[in-house]
PAZAPA-4460 file (N, C-alpha, C; in steps of 0.05 Angstrom, whole numbers, plus 32768, in hexadecimal, padded with zeros to 4 digits):
% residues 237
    n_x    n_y    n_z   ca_x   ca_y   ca_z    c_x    c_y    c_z   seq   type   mol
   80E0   8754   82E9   80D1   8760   82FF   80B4   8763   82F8     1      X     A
   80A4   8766   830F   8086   8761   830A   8077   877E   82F9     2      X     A
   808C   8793   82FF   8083   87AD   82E8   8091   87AD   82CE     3      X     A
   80A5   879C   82CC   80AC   87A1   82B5   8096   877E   82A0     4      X     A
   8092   876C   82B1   807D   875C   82A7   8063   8772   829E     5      X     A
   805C   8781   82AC   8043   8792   82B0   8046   879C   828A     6      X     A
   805D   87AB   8287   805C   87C3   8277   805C   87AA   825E     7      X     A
   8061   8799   8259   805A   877B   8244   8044   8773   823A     8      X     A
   8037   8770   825B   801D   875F   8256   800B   8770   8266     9      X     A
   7FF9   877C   8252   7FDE   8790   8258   7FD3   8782   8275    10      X     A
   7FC3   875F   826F   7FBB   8760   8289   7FC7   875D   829C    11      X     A
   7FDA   875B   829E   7FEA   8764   82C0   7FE3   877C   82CC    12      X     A
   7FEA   8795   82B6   7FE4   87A9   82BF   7FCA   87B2   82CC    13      X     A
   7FBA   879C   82B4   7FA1   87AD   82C0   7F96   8797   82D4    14      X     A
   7FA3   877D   82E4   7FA4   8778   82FD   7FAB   8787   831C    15      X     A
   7FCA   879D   8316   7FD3   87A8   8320   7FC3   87BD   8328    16      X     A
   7FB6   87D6   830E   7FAB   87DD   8316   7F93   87E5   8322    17      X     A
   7F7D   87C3   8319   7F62   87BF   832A   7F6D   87B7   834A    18      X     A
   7F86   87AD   834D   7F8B   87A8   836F   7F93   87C3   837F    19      X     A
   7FA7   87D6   8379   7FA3   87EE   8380   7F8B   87F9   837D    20      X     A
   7F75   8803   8373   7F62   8816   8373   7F4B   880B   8382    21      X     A
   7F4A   87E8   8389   7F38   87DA   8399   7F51   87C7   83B2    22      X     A
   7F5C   87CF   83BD   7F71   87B7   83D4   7F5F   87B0   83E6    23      X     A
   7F6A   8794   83ED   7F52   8785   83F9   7F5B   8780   8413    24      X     A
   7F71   8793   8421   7F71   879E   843B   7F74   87B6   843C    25      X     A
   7F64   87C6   8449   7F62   87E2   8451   7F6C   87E7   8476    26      X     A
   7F78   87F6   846E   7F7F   8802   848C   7F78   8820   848D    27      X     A
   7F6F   8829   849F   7F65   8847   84A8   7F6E   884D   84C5    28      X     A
   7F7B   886C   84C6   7F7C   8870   84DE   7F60   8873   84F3    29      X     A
   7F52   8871   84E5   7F2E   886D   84EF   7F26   8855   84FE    30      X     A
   7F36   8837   84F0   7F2B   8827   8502   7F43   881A   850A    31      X     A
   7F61   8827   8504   7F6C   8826   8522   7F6A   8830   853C    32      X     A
   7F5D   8842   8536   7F53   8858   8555   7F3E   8846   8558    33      X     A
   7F25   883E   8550   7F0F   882A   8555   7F16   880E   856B    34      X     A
   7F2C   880E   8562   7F3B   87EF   856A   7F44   87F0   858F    35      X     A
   7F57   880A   8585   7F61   8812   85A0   7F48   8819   85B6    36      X     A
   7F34   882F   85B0   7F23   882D   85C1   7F15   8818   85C3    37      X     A
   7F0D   8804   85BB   7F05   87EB   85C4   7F19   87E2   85D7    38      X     A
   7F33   87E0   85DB   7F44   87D3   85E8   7F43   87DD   85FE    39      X     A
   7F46   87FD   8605   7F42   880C   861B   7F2A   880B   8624    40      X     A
   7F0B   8808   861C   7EFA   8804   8628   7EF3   87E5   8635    41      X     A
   7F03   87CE   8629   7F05   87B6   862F   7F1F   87B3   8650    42      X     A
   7F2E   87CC   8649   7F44   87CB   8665   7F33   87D6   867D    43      X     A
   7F21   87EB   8675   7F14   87F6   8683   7F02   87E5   8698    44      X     A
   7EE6   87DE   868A   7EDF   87D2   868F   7EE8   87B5   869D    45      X     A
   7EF8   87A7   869A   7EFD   878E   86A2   7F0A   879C   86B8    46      X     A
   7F23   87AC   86C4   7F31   87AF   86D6   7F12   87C2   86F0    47      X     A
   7EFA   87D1   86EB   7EED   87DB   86F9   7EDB   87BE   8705    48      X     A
   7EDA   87A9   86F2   7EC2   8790   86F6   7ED7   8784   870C    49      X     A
   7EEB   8785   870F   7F06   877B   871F   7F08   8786   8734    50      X     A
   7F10   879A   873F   7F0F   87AC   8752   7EF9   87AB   8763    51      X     A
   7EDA   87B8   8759   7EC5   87AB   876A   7EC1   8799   8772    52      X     A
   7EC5   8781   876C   7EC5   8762   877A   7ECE   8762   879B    53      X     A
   7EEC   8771   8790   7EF3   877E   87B2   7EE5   878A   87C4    54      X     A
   7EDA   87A0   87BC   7ECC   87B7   87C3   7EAF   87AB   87D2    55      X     A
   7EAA   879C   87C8   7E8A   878B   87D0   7E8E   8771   87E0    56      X     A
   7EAE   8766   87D5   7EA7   874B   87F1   7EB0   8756   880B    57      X     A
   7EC7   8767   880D   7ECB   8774   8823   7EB7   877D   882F    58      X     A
   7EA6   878E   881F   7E8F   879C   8833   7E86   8785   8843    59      X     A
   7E82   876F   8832   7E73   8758   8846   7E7B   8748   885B    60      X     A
   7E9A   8751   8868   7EA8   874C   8876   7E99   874F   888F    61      X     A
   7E86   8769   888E   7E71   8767   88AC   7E65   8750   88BB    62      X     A
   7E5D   8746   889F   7E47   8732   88AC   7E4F   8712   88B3    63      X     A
   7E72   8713   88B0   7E82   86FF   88C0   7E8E   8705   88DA    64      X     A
   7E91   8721   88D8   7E93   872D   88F8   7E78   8731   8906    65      X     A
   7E64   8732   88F9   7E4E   8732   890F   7E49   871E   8913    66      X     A
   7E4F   86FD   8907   7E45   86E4   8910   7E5F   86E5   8928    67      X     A
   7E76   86DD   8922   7E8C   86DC   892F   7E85   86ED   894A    68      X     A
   7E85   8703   8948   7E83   870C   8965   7E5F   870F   8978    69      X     A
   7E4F   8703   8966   7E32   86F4   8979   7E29   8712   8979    70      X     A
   7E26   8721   8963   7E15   873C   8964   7DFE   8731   8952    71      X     A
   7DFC   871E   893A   7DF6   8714   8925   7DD4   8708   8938    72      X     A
   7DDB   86F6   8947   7DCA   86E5   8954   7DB6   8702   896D    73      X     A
   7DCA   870C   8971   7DB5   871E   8989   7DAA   872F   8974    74      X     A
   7DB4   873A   8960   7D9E   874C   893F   7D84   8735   8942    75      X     A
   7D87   8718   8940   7D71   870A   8937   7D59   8709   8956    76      X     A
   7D65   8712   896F   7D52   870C   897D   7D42   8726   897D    77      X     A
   7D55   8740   8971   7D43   8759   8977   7D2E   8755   8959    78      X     A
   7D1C   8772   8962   7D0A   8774   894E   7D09   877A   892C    79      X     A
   7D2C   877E   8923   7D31   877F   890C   7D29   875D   8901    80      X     A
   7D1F   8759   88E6   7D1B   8742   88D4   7D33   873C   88CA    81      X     A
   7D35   8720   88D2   7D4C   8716   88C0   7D55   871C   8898    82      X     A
   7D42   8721   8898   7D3D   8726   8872   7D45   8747   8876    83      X     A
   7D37   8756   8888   7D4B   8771   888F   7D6E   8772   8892    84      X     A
   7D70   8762   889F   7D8A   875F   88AA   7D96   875B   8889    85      X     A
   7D95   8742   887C   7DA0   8735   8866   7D9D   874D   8855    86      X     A
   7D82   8767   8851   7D86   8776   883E   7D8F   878A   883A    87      X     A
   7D9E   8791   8858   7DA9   87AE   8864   7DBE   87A4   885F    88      X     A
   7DD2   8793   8861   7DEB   8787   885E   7DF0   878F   8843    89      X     A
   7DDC   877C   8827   7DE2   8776   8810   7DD6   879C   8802    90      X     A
   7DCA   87A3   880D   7DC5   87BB   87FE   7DD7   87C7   87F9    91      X     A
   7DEA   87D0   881C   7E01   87DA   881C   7E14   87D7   880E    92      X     A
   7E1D   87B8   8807   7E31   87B4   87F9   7E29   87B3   87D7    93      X     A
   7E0E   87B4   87D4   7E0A   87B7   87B6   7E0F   87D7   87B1    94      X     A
   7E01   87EE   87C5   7E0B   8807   87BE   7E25   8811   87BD    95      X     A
   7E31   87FF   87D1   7E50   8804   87CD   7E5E   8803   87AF    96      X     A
   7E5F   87E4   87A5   7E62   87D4   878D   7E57   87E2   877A    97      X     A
   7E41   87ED   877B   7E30   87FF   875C   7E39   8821   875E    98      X     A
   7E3E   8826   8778   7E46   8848   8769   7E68   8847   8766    99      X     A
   7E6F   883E   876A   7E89   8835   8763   7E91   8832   8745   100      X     A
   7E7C   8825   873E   7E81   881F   8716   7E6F   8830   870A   101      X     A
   7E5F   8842   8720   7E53   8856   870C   7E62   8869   8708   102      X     A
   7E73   8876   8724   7E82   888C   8723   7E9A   887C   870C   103      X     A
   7EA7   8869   8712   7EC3   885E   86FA   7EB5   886A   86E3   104      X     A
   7E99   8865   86DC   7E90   8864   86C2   7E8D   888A   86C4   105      X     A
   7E83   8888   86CA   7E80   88B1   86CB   7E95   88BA   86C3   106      X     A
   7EAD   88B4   86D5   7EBB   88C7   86D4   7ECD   88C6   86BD   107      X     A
   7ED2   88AA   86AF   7EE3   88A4   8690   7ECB   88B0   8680   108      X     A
   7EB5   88AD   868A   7EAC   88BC   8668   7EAA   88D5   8665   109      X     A
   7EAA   88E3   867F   7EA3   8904   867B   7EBB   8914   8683   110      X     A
   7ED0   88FE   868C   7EEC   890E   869B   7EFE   8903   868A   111      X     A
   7F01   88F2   8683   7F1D   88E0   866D   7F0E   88E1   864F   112      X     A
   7EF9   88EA   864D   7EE9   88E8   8631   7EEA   88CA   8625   113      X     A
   7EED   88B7   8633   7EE2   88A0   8625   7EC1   8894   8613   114      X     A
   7EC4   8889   8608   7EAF   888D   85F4   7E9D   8873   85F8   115      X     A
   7E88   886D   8607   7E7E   885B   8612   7E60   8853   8600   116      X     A
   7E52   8867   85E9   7E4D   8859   85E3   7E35   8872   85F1   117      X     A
   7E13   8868   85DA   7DFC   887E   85DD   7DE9   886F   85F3   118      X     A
   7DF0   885E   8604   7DE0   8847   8616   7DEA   8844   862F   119      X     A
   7DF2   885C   8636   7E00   885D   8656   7DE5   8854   866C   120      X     A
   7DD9   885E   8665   7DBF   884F   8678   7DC9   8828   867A   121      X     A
   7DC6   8821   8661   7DCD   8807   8661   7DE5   8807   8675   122      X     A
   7DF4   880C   866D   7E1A   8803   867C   7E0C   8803   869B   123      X     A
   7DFA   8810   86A6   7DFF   8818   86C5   7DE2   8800   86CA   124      X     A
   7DD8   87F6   86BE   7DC2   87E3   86B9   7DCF   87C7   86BC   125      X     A
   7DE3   87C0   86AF   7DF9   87B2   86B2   7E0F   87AB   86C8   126      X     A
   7E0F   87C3   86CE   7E1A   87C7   86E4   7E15   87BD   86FA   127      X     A
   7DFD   87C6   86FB   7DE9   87BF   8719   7DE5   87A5   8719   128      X     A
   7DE2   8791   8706   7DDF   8778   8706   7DF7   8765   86FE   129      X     A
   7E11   8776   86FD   7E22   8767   8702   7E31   876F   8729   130      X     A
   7E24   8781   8732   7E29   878C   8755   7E10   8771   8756   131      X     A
   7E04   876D   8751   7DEE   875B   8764   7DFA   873F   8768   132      X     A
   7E01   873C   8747   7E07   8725   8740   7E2A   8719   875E   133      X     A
   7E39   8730   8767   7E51   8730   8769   7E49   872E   878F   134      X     A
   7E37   873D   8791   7E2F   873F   87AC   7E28   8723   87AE   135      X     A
   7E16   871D   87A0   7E11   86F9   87B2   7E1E   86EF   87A8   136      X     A
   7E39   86E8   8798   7E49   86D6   87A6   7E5E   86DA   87C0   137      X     A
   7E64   86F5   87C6   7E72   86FA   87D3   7E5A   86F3   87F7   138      X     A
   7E42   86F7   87F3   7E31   86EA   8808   7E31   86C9   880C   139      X     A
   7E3B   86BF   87F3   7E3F   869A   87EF   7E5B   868F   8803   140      X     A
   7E71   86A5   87F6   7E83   86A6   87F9   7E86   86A6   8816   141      X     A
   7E7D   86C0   882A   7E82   86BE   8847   7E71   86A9   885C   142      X     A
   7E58   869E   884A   7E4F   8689   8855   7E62   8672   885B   143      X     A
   7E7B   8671   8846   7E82   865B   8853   7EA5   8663   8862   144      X     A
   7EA1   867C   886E   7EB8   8685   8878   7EAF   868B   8896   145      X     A
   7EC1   868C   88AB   7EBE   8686   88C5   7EC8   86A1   88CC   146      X     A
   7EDD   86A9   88C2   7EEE   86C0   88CF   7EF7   86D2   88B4   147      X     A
   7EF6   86EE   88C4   7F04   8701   88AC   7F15   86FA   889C   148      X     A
   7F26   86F2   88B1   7F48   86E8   88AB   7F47   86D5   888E   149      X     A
   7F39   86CA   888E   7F30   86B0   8880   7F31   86C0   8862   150      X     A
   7F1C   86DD   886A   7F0A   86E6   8846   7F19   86F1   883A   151      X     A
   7F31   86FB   884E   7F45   8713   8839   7F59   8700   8836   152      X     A
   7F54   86EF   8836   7F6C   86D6   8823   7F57   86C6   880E   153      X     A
   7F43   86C7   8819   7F30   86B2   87F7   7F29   86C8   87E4   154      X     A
   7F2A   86E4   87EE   7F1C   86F4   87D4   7F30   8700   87C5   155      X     A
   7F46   8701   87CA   7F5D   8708   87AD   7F62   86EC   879E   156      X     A
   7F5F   86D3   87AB   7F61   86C1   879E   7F44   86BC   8786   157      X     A
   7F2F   86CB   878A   7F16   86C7   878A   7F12   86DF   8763   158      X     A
   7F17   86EE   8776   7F15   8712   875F   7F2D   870D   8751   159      X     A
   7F48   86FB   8751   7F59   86FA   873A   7F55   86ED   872C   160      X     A
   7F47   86CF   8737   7F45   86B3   871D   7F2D   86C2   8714   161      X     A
   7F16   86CC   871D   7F03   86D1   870F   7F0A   86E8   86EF   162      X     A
   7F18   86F0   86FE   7F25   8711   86E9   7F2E   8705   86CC   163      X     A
   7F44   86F5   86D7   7F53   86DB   86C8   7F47   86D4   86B3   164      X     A
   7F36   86C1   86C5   7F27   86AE   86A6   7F0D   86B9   86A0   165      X     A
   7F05   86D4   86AF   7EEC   86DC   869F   7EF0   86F7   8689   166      X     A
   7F09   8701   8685   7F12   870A   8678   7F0D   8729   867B   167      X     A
   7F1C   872C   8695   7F28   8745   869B   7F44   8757   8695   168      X     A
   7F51   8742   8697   7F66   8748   8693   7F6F   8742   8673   169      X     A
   7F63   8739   8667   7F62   8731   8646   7F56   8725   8638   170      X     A
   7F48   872E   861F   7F35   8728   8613   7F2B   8703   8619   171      X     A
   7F19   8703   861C   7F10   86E0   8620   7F17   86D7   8606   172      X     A
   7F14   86EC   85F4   7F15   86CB   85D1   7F38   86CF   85D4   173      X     A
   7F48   86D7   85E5   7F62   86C8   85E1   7F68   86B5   85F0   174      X     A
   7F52   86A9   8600   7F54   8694   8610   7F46   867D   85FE   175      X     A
   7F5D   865F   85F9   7F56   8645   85EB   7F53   8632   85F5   176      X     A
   7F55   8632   861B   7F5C   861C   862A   7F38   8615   8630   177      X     A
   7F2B   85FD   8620   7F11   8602   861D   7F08   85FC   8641   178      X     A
   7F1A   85ED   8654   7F16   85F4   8679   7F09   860E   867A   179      X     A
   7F23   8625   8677   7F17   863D   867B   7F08   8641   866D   180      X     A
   7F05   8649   865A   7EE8   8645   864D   7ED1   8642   865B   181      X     A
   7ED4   862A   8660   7EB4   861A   8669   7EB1   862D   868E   182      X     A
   7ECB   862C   868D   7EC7   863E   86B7   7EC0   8659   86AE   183      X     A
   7EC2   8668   869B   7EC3   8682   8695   7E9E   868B   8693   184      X     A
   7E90   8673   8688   7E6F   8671   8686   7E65   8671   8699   185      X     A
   7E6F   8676   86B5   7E62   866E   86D0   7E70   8686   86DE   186      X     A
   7E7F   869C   86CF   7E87   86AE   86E3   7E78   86CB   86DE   187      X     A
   7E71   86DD   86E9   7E62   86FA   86E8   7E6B   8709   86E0   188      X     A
   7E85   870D   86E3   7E9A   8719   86D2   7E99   8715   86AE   189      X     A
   7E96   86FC   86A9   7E99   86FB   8694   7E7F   8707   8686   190      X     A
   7E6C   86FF   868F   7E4F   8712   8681   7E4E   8728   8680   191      X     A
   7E5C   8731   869C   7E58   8753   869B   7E65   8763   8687   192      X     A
   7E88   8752   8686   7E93   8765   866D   7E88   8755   864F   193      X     A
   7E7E   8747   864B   7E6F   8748   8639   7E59   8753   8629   194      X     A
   7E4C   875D   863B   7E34   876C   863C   7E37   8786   8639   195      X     A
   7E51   8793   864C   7E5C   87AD   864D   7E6A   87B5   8633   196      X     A
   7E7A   879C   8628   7E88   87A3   860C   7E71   879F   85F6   197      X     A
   7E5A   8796   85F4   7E4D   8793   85E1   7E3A   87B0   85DD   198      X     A
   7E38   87C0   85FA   7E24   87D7   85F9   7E39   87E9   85ED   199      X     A
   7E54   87E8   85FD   7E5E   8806   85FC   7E75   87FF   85DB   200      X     A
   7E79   87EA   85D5   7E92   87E8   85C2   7E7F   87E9   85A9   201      X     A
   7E67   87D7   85A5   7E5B   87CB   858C   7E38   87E4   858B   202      X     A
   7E33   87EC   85A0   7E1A   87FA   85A0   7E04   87DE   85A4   203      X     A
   7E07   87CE   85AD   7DF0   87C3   85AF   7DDB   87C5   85BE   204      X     A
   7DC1   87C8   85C4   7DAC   87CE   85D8   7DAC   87B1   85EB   205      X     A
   7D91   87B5   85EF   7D87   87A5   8611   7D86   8784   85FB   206      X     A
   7D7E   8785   85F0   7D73   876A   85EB   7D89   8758   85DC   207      X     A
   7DAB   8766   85D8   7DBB   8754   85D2   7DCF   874C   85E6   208      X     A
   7DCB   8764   85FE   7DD2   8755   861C   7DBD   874A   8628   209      X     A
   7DA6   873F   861F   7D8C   8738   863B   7D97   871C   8641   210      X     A
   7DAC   870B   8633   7DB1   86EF   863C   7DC3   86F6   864B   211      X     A
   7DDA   8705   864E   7DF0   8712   8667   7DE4   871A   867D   212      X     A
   7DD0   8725   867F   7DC5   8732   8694   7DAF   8716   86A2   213      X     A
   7DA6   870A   868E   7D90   86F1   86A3   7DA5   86E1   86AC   214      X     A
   7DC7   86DB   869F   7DD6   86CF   86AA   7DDF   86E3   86C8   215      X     A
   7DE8   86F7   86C1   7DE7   8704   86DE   7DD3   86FC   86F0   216      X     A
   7DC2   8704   86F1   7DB0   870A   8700   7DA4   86E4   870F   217      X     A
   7DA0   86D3   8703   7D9E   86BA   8702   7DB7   86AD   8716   218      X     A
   7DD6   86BB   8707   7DEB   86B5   8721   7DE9   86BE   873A   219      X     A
   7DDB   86DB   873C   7DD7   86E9   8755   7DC5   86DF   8761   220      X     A
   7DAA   86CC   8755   7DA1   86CB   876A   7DA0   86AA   876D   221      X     A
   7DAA   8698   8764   7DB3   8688   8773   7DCF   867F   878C   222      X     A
   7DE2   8694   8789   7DF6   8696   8798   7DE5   86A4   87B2   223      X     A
   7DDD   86BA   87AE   7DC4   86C0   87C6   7DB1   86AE   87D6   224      X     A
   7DA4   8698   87C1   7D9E   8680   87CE   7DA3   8675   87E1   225      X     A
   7DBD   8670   87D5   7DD4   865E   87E5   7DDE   8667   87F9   226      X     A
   7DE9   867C   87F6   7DFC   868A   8811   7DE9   8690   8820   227      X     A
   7DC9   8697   8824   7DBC   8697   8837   7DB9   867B   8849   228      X     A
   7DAE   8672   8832   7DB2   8655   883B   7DC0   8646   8850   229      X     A
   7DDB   864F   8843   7DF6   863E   8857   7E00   8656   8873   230      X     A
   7DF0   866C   886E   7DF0   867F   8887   7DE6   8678   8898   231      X     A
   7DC9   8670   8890   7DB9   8666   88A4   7DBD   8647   88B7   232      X     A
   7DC2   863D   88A1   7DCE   8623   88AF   7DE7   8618   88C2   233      X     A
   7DF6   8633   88B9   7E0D   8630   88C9   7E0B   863E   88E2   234      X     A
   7DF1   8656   88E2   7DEF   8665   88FB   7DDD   864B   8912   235      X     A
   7DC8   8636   88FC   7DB6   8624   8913   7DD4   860C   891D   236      X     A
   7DE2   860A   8905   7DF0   85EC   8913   7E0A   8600   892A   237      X     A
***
């Protein structure tokens, strides 16, 4: 046996005992609790980035009932600006979409005591530019929808794949299918909980999310582009 080798030959022992007094895996109940709250702030976050998607394309459900029933076109002959019109719509649904993940966020850190981290300014900074980012696609999105009926069947199909493969529902590095992958780089979702897990899990500041946030903000405002775009065109043809 390897102790009765030991009590023979000196250096065994004194192998045995330099591996006990230095082991080259440590476990602590310190950074098993570390672990877990990362996991719960990763459930958190991904299931609130999920939820709003809903919350914000619905709101924009108006402005397919105001084309649809010809209120849309008589707005454009009165003296409101069309750029009014487009910014009273999207404001709405951005205020909707942002106090929504401020209160989620409020109320786990000061009511559930979750531990988010000395940069809460950041998280709600983040926030707002993943609501911007979410609002114009959901403005892209009804551009090319005719009827209500239509949006509340494309947007659960819409807020699950995105959840999916941008890693809401589970960490992105357990995803190897390099497809998803490559679709996961083009979704808002995926930046935002990136950005969100890097402030609140790792402490990082502004300048190790500023590439998440120009990707936000860059998606927001070309999907805004667009969905004006195909608004307008579809209201002249």
């Amino acid at each position: 046996r390897l102790e009765d080798a030991a009590q023979e030959v000196p250096e065994i022992r004194e192998l045995m005992d330099s591996a006990l007094s230095d082991p080259a895996l440590q476990l602590s109940a310190a950074s098993l609790q570390g672990k877990g709250e990362a996991d719960k702030l990763q459930l958190l976050f991904g299931m609130t980035l999920f939820f709003v998607i809903y919350t914000i394309m619905f709101s924009l459900v108006r402005i397919v009932d105001e084309k649809r029933t010809g209120t849309w076109n008589r707005m454009i002959l009165s003296p409101v600006r069309k750029w009014q019109m487009y910014l009273g719509h999207l404001s709405f649904s951005f205020l909707i979409g942002f106090s929504q993940i401020a209160l989620i966020f409020l109320l786990f850190r000061y009511a559930f005591g979750f531990e988010m981290g000395d940069r809460f300014w950041l998280l709600l900074a983040i926030a707002a530019c993943y609501t911007f980012s979410i609002v114009a696609l959901g403005l892209m999105i009804i551009s090319l929808i005719a009827k209500p009926q239509q949006l509340s069947a494309v947007i659960p199909i819409v807020a699950t794949g995105m959840a999916m493969v941008g890693g809401a529902f589970w960490p992105i590095e357990l995803v190897t299918n390099e497809i998803l992958l490559t679709v996961s780089k083009v979704l808002p979702i995926t930046y935002g909980l990136e950005a969100l897990t890097s402030v609140a899990v790792y402490g990082n500041g502004l300048q190790s999310v500023a590439k998440p946030l120009v990707m936000l903000l860059g998606f927001g405002g070309l999907c805004t582009a667009i969905g004006i775009r195909l608004l307008e065109w579809r209201s002249v043809s």
